[in-house]
PDB file as gemmi writes it, atoms N, CA and C in Angstrom:
CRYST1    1.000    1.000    1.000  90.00  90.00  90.00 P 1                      
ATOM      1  N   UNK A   1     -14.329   1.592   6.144  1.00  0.00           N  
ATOM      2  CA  UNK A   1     -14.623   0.964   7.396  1.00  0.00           C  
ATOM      3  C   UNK A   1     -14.584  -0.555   7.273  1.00  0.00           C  
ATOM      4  N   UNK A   2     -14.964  -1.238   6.246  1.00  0.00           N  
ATOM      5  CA  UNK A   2     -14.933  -2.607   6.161  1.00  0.00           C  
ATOM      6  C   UNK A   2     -13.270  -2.872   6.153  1.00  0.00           C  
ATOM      7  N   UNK A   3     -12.967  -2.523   5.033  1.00  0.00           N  
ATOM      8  CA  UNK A   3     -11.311  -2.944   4.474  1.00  0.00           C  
ATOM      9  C   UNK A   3     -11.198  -2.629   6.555  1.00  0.00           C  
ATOM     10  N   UNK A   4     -10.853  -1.612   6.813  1.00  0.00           N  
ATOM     11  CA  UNK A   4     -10.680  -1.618   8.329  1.00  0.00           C  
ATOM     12  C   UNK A   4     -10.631  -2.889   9.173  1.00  0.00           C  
ATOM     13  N   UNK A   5     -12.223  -2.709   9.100  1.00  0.00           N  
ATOM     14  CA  UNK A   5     -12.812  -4.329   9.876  1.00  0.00           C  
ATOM     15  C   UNK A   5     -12.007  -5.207   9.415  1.00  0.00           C  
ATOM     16  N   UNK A   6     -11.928  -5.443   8.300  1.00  0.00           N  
ATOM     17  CA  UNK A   6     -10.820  -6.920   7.751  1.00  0.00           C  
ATOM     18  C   UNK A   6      -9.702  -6.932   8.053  1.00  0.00           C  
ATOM     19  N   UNK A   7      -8.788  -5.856   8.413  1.00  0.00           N  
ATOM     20  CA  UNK A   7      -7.991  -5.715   8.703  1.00  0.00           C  
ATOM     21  C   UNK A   7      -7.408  -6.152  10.203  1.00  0.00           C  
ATOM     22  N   UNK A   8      -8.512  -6.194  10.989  1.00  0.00           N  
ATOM     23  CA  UNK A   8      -8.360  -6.498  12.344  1.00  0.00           C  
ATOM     24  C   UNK A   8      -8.839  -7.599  12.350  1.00  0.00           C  
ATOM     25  N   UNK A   9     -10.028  -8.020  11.511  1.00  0.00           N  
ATOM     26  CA  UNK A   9     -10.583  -9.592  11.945  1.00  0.00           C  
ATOM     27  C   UNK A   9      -8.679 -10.519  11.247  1.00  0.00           C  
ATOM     28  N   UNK A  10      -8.159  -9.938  10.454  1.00  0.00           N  
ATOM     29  CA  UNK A  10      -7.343 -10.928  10.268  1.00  0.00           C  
ATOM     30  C   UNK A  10      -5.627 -11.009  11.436  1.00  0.00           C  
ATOM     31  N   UNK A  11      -6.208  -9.685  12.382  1.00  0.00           N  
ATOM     32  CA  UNK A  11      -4.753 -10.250  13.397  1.00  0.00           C  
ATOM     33  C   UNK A  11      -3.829  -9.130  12.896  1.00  0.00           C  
ATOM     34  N   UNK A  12      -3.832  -8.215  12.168  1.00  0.00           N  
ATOM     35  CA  UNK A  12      -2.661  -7.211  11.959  1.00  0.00           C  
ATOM     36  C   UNK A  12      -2.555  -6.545  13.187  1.00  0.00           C  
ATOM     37  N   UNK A  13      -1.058  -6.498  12.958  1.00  0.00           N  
ATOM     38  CA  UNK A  13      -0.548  -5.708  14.079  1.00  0.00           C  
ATOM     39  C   UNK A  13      -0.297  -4.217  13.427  1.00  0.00           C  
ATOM     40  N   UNK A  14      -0.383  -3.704  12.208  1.00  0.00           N  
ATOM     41  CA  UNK A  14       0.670  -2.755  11.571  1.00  0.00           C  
ATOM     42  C   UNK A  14      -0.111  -2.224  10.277  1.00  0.00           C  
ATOM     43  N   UNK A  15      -0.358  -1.551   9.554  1.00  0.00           N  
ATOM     44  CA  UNK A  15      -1.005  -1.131   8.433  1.00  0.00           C  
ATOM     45  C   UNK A  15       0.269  -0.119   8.102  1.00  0.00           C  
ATOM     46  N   UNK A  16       0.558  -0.089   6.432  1.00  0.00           N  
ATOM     47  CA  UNK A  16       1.640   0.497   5.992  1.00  0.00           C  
ATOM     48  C   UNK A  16       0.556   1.158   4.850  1.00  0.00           C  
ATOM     49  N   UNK A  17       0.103   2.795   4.596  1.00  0.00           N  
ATOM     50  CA  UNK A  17      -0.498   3.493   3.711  1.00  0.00           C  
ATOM     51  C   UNK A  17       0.229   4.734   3.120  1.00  0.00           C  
ATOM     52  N   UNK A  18      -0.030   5.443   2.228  1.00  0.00           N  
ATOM     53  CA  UNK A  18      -0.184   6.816   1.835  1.00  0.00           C  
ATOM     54  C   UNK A  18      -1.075   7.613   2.780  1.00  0.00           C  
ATOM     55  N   UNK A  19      -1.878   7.730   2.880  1.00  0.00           N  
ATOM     56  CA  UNK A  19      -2.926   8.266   3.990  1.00  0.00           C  
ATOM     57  C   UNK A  19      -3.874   7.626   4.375  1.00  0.00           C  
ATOM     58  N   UNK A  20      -4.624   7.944   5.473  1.00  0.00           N  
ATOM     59  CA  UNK A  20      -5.867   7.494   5.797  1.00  0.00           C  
ATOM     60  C   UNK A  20      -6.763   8.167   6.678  1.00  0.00           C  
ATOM     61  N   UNK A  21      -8.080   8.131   6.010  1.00  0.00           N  
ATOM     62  CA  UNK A  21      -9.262   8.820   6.412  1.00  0.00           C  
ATOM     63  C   UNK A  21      -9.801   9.013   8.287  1.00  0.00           C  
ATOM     64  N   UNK A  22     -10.240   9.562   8.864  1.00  0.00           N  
ATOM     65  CA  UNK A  22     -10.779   9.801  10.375  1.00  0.00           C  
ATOM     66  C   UNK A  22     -10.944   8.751  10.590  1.00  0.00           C  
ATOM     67  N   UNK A  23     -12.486   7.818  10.017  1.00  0.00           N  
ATOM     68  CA  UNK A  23     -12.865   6.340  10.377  1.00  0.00           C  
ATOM     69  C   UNK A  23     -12.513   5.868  10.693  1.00  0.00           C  
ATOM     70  N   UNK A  24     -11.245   5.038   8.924  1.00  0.00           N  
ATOM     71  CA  UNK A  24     -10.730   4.112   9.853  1.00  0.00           C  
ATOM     72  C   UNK A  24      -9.766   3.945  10.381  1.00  0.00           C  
ATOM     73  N   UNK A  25      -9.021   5.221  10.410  1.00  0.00           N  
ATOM     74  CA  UNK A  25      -7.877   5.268  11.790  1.00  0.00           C  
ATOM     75  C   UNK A  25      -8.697   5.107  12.973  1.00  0.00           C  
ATOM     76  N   UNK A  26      -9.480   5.685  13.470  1.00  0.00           N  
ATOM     77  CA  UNK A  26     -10.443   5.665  14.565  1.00  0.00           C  
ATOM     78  C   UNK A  26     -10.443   4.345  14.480  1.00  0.00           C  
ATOM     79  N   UNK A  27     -11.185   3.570  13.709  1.00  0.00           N  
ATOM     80  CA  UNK A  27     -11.647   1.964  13.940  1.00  0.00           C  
ATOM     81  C   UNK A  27     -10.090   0.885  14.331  1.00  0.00           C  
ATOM     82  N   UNK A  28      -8.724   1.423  13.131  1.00  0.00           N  
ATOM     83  CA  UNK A  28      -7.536   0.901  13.816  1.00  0.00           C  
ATOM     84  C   UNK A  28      -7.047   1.062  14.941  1.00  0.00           C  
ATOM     85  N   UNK A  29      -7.228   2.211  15.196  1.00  0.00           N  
ATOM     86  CA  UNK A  29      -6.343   2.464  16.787  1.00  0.00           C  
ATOM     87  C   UNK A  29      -6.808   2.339  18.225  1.00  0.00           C  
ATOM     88  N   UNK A  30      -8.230   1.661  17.649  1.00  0.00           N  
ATOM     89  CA  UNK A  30      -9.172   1.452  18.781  1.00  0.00           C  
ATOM     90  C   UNK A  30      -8.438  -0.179  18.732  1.00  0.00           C  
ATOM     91  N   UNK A  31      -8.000  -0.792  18.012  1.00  0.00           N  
ATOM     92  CA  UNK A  31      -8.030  -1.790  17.996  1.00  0.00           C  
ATOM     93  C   UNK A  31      -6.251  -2.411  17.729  1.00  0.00           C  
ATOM     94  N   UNK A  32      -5.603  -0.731  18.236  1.00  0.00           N  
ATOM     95  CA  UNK A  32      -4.147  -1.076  18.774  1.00  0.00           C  
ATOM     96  C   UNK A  32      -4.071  -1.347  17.493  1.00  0.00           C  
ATOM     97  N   UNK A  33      -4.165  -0.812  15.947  1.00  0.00           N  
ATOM     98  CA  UNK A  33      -2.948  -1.502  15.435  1.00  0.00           C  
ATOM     99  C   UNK A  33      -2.283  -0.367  15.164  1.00  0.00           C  
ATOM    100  N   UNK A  34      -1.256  -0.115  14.684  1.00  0.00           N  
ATOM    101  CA  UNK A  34      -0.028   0.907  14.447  1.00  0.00           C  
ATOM    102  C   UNK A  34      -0.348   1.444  12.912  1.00  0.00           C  
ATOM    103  N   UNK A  35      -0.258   2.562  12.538  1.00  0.00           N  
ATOM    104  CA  UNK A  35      -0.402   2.792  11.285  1.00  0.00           C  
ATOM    105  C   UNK A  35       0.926   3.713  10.857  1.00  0.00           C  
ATOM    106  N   UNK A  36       1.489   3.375   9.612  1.00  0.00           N  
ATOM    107  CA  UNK A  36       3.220   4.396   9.180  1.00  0.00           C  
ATOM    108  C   UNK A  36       2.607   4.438   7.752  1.00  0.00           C  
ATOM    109  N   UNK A  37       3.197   5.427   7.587  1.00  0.00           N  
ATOM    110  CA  UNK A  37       3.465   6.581   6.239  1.00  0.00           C  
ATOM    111  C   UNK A  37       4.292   5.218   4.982  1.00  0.00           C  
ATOM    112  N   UNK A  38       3.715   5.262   3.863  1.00  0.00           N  
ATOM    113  CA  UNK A  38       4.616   4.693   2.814  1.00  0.00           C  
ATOM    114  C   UNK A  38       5.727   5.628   2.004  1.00  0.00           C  
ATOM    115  N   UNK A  39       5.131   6.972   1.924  1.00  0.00           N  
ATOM    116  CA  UNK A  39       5.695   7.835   1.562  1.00  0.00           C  
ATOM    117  C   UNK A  39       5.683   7.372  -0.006  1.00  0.00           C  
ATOM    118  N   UNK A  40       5.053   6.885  -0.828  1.00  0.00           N  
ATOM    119  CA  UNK A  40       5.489   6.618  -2.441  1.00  0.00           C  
ATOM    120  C   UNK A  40       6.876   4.910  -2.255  1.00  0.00           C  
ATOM    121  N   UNK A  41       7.035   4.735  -1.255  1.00  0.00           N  
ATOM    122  CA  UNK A  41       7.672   3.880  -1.588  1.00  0.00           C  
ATOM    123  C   UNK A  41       7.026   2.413  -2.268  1.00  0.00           C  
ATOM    124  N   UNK A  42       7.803   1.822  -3.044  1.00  0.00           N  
ATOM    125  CA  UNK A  42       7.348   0.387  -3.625  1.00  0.00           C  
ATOM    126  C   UNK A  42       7.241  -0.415  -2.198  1.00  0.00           C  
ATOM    127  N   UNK A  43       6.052  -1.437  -2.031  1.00  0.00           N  
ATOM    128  CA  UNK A  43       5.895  -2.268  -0.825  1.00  0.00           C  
ATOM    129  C   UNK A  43       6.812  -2.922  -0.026  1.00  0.00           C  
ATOM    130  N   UNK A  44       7.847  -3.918  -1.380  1.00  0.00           N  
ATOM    131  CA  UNK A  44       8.469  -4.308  -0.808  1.00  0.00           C  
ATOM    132  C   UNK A  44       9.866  -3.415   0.046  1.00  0.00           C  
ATOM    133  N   UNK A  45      10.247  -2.458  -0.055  1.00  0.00           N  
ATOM    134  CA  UNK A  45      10.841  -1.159   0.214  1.00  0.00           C  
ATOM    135  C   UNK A  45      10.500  -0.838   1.445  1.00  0.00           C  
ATOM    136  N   UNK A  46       8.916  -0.732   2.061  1.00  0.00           N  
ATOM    137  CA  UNK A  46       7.985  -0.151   2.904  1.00  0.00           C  
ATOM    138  C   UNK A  46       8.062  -1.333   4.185  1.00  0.00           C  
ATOM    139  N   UNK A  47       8.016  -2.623   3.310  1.00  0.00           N  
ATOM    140  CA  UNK A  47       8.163  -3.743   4.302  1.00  0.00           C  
ATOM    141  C   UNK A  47       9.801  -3.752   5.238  1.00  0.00           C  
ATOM    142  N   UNK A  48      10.728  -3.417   3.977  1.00  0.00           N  
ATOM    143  CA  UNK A  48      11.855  -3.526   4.554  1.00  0.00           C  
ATOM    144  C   UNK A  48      11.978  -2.402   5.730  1.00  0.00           C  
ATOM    145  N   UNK A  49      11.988  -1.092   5.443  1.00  0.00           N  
ATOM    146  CA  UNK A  49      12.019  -0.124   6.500  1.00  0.00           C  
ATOM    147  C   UNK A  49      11.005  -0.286   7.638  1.00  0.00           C  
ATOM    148  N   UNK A  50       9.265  -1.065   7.006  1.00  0.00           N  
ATOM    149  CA  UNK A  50       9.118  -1.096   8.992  1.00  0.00           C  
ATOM    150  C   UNK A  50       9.470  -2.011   9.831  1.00  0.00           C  
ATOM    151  N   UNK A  51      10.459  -3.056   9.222  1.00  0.00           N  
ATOM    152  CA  UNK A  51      11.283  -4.155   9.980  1.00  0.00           C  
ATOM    153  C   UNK A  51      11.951  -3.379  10.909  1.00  0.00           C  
ATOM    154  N   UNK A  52      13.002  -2.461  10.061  1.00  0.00           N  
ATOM    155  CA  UNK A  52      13.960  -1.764  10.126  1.00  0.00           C  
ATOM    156  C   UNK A  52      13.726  -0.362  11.273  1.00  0.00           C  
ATOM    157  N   UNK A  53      12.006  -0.387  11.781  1.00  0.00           N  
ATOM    158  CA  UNK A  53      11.686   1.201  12.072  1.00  0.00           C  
ATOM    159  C   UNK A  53      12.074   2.260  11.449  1.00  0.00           C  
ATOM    160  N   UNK A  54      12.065   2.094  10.145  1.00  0.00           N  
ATOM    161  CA  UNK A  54      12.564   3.467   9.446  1.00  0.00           C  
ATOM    162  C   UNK A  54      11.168   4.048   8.843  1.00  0.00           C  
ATOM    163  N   UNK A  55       9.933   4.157   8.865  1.00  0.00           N  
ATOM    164  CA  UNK A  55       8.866   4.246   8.820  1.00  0.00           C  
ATOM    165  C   UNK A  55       8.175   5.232   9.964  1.00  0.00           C  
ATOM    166  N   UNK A  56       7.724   6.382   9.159  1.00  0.00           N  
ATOM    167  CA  UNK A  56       7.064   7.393  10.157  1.00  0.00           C  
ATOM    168  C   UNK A  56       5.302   6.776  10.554  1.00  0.00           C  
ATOM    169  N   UNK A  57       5.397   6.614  12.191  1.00  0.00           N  
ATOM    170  CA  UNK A  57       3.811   6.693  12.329  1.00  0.00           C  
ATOM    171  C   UNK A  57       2.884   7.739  12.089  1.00  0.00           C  
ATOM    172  N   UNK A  58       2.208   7.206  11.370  1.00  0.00           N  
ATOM    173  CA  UNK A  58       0.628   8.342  11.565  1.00  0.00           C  
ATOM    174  C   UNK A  58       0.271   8.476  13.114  1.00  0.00           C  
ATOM    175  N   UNK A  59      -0.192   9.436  13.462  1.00  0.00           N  
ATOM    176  CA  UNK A  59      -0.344   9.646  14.519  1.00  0.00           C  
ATOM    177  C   UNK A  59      -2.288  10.865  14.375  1.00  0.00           C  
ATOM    178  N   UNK A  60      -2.140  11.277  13.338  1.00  0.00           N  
ATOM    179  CA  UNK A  60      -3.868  11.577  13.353  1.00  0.00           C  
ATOM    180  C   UNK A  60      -3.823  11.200  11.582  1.00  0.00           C  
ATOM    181  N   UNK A  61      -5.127  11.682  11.542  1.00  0.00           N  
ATOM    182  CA  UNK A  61      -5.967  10.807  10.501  1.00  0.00           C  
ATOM    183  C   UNK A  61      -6.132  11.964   9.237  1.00  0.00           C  
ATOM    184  N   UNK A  62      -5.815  11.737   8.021  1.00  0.00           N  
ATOM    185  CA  UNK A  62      -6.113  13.093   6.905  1.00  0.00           C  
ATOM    186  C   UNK A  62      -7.375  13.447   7.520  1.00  0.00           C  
ATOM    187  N   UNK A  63      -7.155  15.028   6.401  1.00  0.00           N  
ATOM    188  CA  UNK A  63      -8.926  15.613   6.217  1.00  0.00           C  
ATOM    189  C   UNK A  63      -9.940  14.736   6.134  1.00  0.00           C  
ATOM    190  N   UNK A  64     -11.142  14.841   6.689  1.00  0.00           N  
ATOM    191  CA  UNK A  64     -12.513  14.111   6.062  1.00  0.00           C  
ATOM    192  C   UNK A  64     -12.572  14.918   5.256  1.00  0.00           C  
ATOM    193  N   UNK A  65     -13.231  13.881   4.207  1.00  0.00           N  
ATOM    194  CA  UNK A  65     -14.052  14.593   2.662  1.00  0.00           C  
ATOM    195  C   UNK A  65     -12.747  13.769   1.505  1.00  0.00           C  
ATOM    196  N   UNK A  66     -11.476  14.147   2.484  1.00  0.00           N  
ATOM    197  CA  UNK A  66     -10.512  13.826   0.743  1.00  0.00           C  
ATOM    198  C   UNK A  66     -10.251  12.375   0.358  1.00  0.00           C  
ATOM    199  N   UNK A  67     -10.704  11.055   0.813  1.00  0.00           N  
ATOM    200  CA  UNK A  67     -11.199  10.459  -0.253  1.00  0.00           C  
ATOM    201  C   UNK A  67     -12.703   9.322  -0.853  1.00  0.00           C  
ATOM    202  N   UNK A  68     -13.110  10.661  -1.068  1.00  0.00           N  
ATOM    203  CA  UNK A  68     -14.013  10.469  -2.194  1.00  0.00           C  
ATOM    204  C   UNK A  68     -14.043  10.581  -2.956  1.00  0.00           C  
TER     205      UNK A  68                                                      
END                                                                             
């Protein structure tokens, strides 16, 4: 939830992950930002394709519980 919070106090429009928990998708998408799949790719890779829209959105949030 914090990393979240920071995430919006700094102006992102976009979050690029492996997964992410109920929270703080809940806390991002309240707050309009877009969240896409990395799929294992290296960042700079991840950056290029969501220029590109080649990047799948998340659209709901993993299981609760899986990471802890």
């Amino acid at each position: 939830m914090k990393a979240a919070q920071s995430v919006i106090n700094k102006g992102v429009e976009a979050v690029i992950t492996g997964n992410i928990g109920p929270n703080a998708y809940q806390v991002l998408r309240k707050a309009g930002i877009r969240i896409f799949k990395a799929g294992g790719k290296k960042v700079r890779e991840a950056i290029e394709d969501l220029k590109n829209n080649e990047l799948e959105e998340i659209t709901s949030p993993g299981p609760r519980g899986m990471f802890k």
